[in-house]
Structure formats: structure tokens, C-alpha cells
C-alpha positions as CSV (number, residue, x, y, z in Angstrom):
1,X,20.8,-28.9,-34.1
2,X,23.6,-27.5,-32.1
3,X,23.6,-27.1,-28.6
4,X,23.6,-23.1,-28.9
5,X,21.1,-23.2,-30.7
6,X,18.6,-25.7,-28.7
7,X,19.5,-23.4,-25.8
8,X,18.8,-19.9,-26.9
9,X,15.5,-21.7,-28.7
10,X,14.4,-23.3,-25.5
11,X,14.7,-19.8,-23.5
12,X,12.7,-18.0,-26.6
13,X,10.1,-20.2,-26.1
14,X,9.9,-20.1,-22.4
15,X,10.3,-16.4,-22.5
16,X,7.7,-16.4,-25.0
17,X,5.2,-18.5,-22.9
18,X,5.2,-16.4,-20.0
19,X,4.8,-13.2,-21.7
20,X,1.4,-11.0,-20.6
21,X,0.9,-9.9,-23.6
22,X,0.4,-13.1,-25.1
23,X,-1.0,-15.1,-22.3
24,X,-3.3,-12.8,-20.6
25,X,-5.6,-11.8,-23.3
26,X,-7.3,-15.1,-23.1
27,X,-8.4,-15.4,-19.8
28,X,-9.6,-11.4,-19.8
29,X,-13.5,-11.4,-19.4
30,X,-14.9,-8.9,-21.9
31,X,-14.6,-5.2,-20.2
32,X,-17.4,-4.3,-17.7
33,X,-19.9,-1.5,-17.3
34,X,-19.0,1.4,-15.3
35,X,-15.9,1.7,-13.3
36,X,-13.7,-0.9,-12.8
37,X,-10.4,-0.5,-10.8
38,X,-7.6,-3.0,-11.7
39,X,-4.4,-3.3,-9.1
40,X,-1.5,-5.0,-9.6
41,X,2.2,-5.1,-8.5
42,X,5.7,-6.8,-9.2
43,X,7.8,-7.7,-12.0
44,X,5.3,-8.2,-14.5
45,X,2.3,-5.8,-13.1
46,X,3.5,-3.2,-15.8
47,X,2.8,-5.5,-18.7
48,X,0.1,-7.0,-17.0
49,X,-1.7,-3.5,-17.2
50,X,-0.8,-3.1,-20.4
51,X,-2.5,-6.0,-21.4
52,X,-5.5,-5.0,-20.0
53,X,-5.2,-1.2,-21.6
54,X,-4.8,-2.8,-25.0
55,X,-7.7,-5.3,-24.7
56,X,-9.6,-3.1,-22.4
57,X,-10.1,0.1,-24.3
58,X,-11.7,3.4,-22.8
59,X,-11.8,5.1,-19.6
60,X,-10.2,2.6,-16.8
61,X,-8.7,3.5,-13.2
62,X,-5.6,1.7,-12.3
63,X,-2.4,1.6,-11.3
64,X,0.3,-1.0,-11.6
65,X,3.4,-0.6,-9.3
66,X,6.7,-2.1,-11.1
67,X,10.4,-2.3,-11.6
68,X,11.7,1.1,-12.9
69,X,14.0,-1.1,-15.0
70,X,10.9,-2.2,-17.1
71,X,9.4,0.2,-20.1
72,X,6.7,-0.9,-21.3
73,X,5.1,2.1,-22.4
74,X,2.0,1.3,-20.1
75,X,-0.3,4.6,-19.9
76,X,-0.9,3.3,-16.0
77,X,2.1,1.7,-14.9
78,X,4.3,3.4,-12.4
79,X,7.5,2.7,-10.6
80,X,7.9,2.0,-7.2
């Protein structure tokens, strides 16, 4: 294998490893009665959240505060 290639591998995989989407699912409890208010803030907040909106479906209040630079289409994720 060429060095290039290790390389851009390597980061795909670490990238891949540390994405919410992915990761977070796992270690989500099943969604609760009644209202439930989820915070969260930094880089990944905004695909944090929407990890929780996809595995959390129906009604929710929360807010994620996040880069503007990151779109991740998250119904609840707003820039600081």
C-alpha cells in the first residue's frame, strides 16, 4: 500500500470513528416520557442534536449552539 494511501485511509477511519452520527446512537437511552430538554454546545453539538432528532423522534425542546461553518441540517441547531 502506498503511503498516500495509508494516510488518507487512516484519517477516514479516525474521522469516521468520531462521527455522532455513528457513535452516539449506541449509548442513547430509549426516548423518555414527557418533556425532556437536551443542551449542548461546540463543534460537534449540531450533529450531536441531530443524532438525538433522528433517534429521538417526536416533539423535543432543545437547542444546540454551534459553529456557523457546520450544516448539518439539524431542525434545532443554531449558530452562535
Amino acid at each position: 500500500m502506498e503511503p498516500k494511501q495509508l494516510l488518507t485511509q487512516s484519517f477516514q477511519a479516525a474521522v469516521a470513528a468520531a462521527d455522532p452520527l455513528k457513535i452516539l446512537p449506541a449509548h442513547l437511552p430509549h426516548p423518555p416520557s414527557g418533556e425532556t430538554l437536551v443542551v449542548g454546545a461546540g463543534k460537534a453539538a449540531a450533529s450531536m442534536a441531530l443524532a438525538v432528532e433522528q433517534h429521538w423522534p417526536g416533539t423535543r425542546r432543545w437547542r444546540a449552539w454551534s459553529s456557523p461553518a457546520i450544516g448539518t441540517g439539524c431542525r434545532h441547531a443554531a449558530s452562535r
